[in-house]
SELOMAR-618601 format. One record per residue (C-alpha): residue in three letters; x, y, z; residue number from 1. Coordinates in nm, 4 decimals, decimal comma. Each point is the difference from the previous one (the first is absolute). Last residue first. Example, Ala and Ser with C-alpha at 12.3 -4.5 7.8 and 13.67 -1.06 7.14 Angstrom:
residues 2
DRENLO   res         xx         yy         zz     n
DRENLO   SER     1,3670    -0,1060     0,7140     2
DRENLO   ALA    -0,1370    -0,3440     0,0660     1
end
This chain:
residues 330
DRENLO   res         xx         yy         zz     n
DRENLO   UNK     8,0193    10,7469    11,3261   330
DRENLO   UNK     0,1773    -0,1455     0,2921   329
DRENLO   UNK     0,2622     0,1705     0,1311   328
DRENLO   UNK    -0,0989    -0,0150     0,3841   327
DRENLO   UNK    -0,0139    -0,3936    -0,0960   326
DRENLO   UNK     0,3588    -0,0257    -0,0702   325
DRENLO   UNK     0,0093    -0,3692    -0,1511   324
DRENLO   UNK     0,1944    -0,2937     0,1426   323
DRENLO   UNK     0,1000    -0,2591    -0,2178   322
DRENLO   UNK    -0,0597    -0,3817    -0,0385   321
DRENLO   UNK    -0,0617     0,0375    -0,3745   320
DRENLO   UNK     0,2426     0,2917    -0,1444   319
DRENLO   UNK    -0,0343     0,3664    -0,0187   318
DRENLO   UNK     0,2619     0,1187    -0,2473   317
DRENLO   UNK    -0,2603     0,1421    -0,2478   316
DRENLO   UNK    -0,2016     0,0636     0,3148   315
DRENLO   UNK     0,2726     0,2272     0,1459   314
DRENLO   UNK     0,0089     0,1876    -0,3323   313
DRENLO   UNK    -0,3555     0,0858    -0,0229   312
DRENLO   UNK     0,0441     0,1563     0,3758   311
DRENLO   UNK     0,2000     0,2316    -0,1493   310
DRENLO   UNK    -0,1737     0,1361    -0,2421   309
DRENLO   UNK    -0,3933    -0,1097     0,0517   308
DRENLO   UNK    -0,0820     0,1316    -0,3123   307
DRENLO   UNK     0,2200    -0,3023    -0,1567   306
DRENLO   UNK    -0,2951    -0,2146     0,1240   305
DRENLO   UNK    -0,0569    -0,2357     0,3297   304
DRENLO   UNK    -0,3213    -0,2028    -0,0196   303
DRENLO   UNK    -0,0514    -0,1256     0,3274   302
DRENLO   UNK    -0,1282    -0,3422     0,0630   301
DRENLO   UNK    -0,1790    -0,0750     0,3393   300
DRENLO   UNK    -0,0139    -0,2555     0,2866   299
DRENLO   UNK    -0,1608     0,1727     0,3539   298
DRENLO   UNK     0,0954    -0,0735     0,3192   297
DRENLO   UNK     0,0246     0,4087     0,0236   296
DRENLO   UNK     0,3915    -0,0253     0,0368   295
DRENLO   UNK    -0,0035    -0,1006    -0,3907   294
DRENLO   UNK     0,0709    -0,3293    -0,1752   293
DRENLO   UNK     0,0940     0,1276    -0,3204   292
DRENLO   UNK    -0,0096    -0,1408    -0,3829   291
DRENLO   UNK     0,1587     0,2964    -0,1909   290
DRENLO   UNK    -0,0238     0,0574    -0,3603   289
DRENLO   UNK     0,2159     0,1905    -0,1342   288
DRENLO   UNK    -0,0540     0,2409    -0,3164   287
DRENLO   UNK     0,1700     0,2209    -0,2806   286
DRENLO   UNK     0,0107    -0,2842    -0,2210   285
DRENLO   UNK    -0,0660    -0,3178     0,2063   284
DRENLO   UNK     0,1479    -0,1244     0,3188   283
DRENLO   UNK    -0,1752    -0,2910     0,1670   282
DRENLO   UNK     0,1198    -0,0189     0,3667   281
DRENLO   UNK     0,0973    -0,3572     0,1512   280
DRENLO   UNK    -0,2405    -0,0604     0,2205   279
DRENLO   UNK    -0,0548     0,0963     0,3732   278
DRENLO   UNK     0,1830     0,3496     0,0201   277
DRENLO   UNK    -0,0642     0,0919     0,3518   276
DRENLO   UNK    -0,1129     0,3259     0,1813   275
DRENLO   UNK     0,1157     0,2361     0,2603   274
DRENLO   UNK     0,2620    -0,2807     0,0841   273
DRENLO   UNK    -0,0027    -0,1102     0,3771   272
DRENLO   UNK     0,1231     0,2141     0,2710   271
DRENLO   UNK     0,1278    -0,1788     0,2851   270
DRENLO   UNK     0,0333     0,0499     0,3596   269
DRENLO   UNK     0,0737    -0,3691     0,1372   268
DRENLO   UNK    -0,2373    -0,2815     0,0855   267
DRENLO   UNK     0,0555    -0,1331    -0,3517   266
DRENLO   UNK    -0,1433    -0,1916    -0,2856   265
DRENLO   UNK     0,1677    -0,0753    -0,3400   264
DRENLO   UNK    -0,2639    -0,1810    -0,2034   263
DRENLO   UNK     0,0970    -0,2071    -0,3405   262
DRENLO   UNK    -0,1030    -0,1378    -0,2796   261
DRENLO   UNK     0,2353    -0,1360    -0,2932   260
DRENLO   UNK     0,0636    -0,0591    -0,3962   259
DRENLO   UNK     0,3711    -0,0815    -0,0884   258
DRENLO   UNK     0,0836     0,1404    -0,2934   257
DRENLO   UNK     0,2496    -0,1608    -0,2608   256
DRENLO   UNK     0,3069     0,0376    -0,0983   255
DRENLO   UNK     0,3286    -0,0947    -0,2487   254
DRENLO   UNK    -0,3323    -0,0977    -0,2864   253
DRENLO   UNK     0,1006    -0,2869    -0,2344   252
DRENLO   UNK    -0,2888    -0,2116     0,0804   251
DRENLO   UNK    -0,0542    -0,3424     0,2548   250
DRENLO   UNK    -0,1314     0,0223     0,3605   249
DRENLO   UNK     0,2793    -0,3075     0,1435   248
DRENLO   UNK     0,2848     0,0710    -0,2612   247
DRENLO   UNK    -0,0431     0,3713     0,0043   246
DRENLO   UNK    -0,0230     0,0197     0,3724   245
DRENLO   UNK     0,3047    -0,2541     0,0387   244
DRENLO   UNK     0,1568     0,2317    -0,2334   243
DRENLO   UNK    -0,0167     0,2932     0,2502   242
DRENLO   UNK    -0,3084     0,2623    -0,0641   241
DRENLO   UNK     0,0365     0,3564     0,1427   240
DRENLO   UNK    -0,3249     0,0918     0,2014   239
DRENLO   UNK    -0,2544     0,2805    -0,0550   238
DRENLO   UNK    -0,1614     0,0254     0,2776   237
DRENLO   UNK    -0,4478     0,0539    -0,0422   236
DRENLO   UNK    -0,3080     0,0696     0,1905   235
DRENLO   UNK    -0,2672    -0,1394     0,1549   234
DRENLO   UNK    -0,3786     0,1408     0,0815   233
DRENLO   UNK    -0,2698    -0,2616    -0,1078   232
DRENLO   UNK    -0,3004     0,0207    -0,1831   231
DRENLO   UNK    -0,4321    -0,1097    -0,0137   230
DRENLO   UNK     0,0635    -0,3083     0,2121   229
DRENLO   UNK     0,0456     0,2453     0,3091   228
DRENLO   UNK    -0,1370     0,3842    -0,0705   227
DRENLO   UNK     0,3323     0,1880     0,0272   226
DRENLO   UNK    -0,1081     0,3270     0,2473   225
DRENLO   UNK     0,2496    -0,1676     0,2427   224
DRENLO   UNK    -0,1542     0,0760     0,3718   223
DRENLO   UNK     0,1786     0,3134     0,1869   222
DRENLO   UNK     0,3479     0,0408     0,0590   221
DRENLO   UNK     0,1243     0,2621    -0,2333   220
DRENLO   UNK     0,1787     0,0424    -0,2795   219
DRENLO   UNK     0,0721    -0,3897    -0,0467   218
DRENLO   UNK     0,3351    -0,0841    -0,1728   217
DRENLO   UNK     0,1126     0,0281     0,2788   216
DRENLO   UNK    -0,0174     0,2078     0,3575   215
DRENLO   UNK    -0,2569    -0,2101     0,1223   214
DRENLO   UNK    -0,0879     0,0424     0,3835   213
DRENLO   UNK     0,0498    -0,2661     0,2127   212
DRENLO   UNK    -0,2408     0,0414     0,3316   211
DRENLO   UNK    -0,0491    -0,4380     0,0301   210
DRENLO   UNK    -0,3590     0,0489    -0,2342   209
DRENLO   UNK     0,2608     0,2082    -0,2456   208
DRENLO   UNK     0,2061    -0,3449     0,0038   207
DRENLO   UNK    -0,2848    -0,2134    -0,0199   206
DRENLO   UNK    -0,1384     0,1951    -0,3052   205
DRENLO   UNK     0,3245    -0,0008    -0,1986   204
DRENLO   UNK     0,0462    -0,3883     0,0887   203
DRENLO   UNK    -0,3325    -0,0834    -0,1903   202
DRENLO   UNK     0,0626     0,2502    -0,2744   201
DRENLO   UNK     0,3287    -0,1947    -0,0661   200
DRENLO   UNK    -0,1633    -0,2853    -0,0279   199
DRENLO   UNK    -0,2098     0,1013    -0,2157   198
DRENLO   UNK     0,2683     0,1435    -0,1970   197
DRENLO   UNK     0,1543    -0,3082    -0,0040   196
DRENLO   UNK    -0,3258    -0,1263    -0,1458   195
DRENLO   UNK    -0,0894     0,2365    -0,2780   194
DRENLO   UNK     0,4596    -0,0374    -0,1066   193
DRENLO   UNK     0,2467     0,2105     0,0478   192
DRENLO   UNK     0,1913    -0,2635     0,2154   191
DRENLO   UNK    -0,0163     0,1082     0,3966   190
DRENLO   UNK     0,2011     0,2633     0,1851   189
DRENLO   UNK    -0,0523     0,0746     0,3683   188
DRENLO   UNK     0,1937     0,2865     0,1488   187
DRENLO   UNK    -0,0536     0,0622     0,3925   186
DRENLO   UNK     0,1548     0,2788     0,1633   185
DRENLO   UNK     0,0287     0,0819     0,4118   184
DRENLO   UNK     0,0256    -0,3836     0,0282   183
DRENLO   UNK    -0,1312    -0,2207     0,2948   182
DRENLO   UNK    -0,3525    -0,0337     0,0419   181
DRENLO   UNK    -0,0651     0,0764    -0,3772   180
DRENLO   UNK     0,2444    -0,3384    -0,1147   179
DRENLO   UNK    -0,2291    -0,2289     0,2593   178
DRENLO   UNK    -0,2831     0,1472    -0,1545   177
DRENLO   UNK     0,0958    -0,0541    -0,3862   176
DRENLO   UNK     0,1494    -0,3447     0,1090   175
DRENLO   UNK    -0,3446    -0,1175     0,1957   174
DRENLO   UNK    -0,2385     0,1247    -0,3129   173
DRENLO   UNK     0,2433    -0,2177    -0,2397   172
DRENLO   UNK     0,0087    -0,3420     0,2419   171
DRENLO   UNK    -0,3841     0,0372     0,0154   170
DRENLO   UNK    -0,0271     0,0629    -0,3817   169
DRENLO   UNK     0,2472    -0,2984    -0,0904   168
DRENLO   UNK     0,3000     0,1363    -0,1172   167
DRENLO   UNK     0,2566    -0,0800    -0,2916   166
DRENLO   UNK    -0,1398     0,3408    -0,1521   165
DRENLO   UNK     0,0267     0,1808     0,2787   164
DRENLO   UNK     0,3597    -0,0109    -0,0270   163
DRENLO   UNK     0,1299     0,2063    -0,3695   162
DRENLO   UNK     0,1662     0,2585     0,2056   161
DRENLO   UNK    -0,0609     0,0492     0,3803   160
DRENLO   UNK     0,1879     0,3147     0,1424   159
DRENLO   UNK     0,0241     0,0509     0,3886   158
DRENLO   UNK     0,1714     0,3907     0,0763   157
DRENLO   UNK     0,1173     0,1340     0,3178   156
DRENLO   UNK    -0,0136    -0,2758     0,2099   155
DRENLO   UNK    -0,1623    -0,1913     0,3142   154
DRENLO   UNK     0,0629    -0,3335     0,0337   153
DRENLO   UNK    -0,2172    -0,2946    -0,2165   152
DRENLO   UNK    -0,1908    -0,2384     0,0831   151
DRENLO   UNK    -0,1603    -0,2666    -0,2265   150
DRENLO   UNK    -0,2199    -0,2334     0,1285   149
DRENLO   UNK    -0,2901     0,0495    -0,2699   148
DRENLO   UNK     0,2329     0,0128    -0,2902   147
DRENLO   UNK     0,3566    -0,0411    -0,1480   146
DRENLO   UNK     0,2088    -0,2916     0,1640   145
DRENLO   UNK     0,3383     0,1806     0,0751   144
DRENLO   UNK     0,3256    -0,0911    -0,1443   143
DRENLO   UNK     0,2165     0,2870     0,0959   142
DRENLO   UNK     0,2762     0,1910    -0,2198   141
DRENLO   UNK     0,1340     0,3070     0,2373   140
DRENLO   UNK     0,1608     0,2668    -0,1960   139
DRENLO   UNK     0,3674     0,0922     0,1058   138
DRENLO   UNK     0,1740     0,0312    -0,3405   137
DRENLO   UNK    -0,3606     0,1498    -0,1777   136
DRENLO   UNK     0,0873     0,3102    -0,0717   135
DRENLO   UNK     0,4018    -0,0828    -0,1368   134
DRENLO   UNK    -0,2370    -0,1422    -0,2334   133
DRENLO   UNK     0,2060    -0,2754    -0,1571   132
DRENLO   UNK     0,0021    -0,2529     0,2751   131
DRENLO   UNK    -0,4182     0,0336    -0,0521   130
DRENLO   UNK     0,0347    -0,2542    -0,2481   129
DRENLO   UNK     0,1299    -0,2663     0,2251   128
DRENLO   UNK    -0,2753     0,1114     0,3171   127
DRENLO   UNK    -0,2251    -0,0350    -0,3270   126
DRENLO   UNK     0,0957    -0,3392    -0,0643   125
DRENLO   UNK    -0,0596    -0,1639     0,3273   124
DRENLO   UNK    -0,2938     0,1510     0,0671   123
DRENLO   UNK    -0,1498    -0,1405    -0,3255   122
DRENLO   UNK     0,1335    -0,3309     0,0879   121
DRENLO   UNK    -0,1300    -0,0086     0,3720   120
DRENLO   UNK    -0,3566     0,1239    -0,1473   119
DRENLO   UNK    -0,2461     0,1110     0,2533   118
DRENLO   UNK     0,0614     0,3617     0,0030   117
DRENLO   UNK     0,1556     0,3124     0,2189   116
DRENLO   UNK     0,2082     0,2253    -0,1057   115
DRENLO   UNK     0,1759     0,2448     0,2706   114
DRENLO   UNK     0,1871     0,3361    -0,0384   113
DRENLO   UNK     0,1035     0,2432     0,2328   112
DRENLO   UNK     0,1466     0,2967    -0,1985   111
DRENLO   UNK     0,2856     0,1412    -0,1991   110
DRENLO   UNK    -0,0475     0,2632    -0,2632   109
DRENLO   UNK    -0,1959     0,0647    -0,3374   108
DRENLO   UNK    -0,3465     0,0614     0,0535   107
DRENLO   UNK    -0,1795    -0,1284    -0,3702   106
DRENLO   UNK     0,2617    -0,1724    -0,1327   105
DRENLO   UNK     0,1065    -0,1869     0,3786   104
DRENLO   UNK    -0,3954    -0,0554    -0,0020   103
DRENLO   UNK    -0,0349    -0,1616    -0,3915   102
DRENLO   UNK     0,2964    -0,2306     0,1447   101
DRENLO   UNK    -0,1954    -0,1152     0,3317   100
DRENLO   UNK    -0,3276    -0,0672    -0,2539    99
DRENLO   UNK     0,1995    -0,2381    -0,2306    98
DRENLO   UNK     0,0818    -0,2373     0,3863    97
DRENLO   UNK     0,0553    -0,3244    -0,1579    96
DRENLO   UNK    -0,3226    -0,1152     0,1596    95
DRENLO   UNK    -0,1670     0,3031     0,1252    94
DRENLO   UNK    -0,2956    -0,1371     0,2035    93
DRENLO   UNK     0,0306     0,2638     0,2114    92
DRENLO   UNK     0,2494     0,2852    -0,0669    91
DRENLO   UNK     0,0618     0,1656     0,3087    90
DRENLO   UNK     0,1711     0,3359    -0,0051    89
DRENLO   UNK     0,1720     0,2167     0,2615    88
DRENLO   UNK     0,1491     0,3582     0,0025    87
DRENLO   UNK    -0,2271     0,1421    -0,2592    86
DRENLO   UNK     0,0239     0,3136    -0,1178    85
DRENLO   UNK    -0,2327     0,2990     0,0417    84
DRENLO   UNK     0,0042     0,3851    -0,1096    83
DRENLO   UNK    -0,1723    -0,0665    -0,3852    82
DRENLO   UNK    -0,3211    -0,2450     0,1099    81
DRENLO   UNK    -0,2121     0,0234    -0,2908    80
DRENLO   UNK     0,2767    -0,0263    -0,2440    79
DRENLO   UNK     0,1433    -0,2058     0,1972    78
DRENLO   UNK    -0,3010    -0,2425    -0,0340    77
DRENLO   UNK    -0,0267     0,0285    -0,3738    76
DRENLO   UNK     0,3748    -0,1427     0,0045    75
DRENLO   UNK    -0,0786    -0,2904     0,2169    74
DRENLO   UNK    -0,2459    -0,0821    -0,2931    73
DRENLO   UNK     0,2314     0,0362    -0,2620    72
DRENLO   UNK     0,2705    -0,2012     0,2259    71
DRENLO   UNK    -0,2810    -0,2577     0,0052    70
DRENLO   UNK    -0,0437    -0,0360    -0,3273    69
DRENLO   UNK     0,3031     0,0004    -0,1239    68
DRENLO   UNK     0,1725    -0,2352     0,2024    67
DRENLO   UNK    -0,2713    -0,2461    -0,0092    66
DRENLO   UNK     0,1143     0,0169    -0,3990    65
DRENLO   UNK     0,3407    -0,0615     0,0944    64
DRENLO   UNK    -0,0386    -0,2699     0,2492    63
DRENLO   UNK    -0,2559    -0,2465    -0,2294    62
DRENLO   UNK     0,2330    -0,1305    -0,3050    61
DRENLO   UNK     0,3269    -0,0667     0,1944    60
DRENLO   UNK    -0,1717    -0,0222     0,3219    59
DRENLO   UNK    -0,2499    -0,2505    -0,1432    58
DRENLO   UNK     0,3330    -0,2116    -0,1478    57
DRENLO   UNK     0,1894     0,0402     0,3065    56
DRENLO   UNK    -0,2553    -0,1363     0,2074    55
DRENLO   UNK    -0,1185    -0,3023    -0,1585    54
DRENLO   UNK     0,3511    -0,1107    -0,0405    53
DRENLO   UNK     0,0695     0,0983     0,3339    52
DRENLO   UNK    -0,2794    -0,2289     0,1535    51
DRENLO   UNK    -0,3464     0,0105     0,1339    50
DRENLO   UNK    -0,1165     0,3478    -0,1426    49
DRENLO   UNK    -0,3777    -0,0551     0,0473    48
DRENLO   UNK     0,0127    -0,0239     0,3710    47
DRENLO   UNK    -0,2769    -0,2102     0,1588    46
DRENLO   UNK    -0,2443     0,0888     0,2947    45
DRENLO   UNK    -0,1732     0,3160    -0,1478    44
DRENLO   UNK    -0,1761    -0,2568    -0,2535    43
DRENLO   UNK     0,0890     0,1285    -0,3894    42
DRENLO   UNK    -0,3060     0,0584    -0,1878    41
DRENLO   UNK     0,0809     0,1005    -0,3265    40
DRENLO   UNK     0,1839     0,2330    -0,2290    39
DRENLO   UNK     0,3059     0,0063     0,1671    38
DRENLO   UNK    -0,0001    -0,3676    -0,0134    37
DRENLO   UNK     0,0208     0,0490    -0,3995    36
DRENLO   UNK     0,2551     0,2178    -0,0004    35
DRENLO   UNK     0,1608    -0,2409     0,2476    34
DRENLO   UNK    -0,0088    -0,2647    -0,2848    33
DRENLO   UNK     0,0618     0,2437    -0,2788    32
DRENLO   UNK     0,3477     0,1522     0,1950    31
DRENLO   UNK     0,1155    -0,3828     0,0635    30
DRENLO   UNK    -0,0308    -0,1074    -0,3103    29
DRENLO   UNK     0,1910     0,2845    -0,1639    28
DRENLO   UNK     0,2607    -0,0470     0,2606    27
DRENLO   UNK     0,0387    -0,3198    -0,1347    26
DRENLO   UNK     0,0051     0,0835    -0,3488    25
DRENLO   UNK     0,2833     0,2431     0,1044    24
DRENLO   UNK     0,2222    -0,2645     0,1018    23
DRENLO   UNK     0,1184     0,1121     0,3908    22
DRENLO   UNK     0,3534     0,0429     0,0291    21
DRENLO   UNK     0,0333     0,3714     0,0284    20
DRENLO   UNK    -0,3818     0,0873     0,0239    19
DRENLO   UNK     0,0446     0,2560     0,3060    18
DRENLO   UNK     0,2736     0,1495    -0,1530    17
DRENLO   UNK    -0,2203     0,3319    -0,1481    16
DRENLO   UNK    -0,1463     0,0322     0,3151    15
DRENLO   UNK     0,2325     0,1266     0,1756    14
DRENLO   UNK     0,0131     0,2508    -0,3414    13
DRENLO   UNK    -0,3227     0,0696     0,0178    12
DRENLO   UNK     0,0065     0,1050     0,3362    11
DRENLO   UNK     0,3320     0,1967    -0,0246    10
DRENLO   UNK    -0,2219     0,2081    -0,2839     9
DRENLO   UNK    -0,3204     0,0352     0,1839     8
DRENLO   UNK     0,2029     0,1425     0,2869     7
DRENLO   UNK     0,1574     0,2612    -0,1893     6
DRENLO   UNK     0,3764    -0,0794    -0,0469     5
DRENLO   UNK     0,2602     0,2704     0,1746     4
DRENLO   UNK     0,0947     0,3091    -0,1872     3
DRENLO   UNK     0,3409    -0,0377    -0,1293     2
DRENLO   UNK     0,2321     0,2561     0,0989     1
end
């Protein structure tokens, strides 16, 4: 028997048709422009995916990498939180809905789904992608104006991916409370980048203000020990590239990796990572070096040798974004 498609596969192939029809300079275009919006100041009030054109071509080239990250982040919480499951998700601001497939890979199974964002188009086309995530049949597309007067109903798990962004800081600080005072779980995920993980910061401490605790990447709760302006905690997806990637970025590469930050928050029992890998570890001969954010609030790099035995060969396949087994430590 064949086993069925992985969800990151049937997604890429939905959206492998998107483009049918549509020149690719055109969709070319249309990626750089709303690259470009992306990267500014976008007023809460107006959608930046006005049309289908607009919106295939950024779900074409922006879905699988959103993907990624967030189902590596949703996978960091499990990890944390091993006995639970959610049986309701709302992804706000999710626009084709990317983060409702990284859930149905993360906890496969039914549940009650809703999406809520601004953009008829971008609604429109993720209820048609979502026809091939048997998942995802009975989620509920809404267009909802994101920020100060949202409401939302109560539900297991809220997830807001690549959102604050398009905020203003008023219409960002109501979202991340409205989205505490009604989900057991909250994952936020922001681009890799000093100021989406300031903004990510910013929602981590309102959330653990609101009686969240962090369960990842975080191992514990207390103030970041990064010293703003002087680094940032992200981390990295790697991402298959499609040839509207190639044609839009340029190089021969088939991937790329998609830099993020992130904080899963929870009222639930969890039990966050001893420790967390957070850079990509520098093996040399006989050595690893470990960059660690450690349960103390401290940051720290452990030198891991081939004395270590074991423990030398769970750093050689330690990789950035990783937990660490503190009570192994050297």
């Amino acid at each position: 028997m064949t086993a069925p498609a992985r969800p990151s596969e049937t997604l890429r192939t939905a959206l492998g048709t998107l483009l049918d029809g549509l020149p690719p300079k055109q969709a070319a275009q249309a990626v750089d422009r709303l690259i470009a919006n992306y990267r500014g100041t976008t007023p809460t009030d107006t959608p930046i995916l006005r049309d289908r054109a607009d919106v295939a071509a950024y779900a074409a080239y922006r879905m699988p990498a959103t993907f990624e990250a967030v189902h590596a982040a949703l996978e960091a919480f499990a990890e944390a939180t091993p006995d639970w499951t959610p049986a309701s998700h709302t992804d706000v601001g999710g626009g084709t809905g990317a983060a409702t497939w990284a859930v149905t890979a993360t906890w496969p199974g039914d549940r009650a789904v809703t999406v809520l964002d601004w953009s008829d188009p971008a609604l429109a086309l993720g209820r048609e992608i979502a026809t091939a995530n048997p998942a995802l049949c009975d989620a509920h597309w809404q267009r909802t104006r994101i920020g100060k007067d949202l409401t939302l109903p109560a539900t297991d798990l809220v997830t807001v991916s690549y959102v604050l962004n398009e905020l203003t800081p008023a219409d960002r600080t109501a979202l991340v409370d409205t989205a505490a005072a009604s989900a057991q779980t909250v994952v936020i995920v922001e681009a890799g980048t000093p100021a989406g993980y300031a903004r990510v910061i910013e929602a981590r401490d309102r959330l653990i203000a609101a009686g969240f605790r962090v369960a990842a990447p975080c191992p514990h709760s207390a103030a970041c020990p990064i010293v703003p302006g002087e680094d940032w905690c992200h981390f990295s997806a790697r991402v298959s590239r499609s040839s509207l990637h190639r044609q839009v970025k340029g190089g021969s590469l088939a991937y790329e990796d998609e830099k993020f930050s992130y904080v899963a928050a929870t009222r639930l029992p969890a039990t966050p990572a001893s420790a967390r890998v957070i850079r990509r570890p520098q093996i040399r001969k006989g050595q690893v070096l470990l960059d660690l954010c450690e349960p103390d609030e401290h940051l720290t790099r452990r030198t891991v040798t081939k004395r270590h035995g074991d423990l030398y060969k769970a750093a050689r396949d330690a990789a950035w974004g990783d937990p660490w087994p503190a009570s192994d430590r050297p």
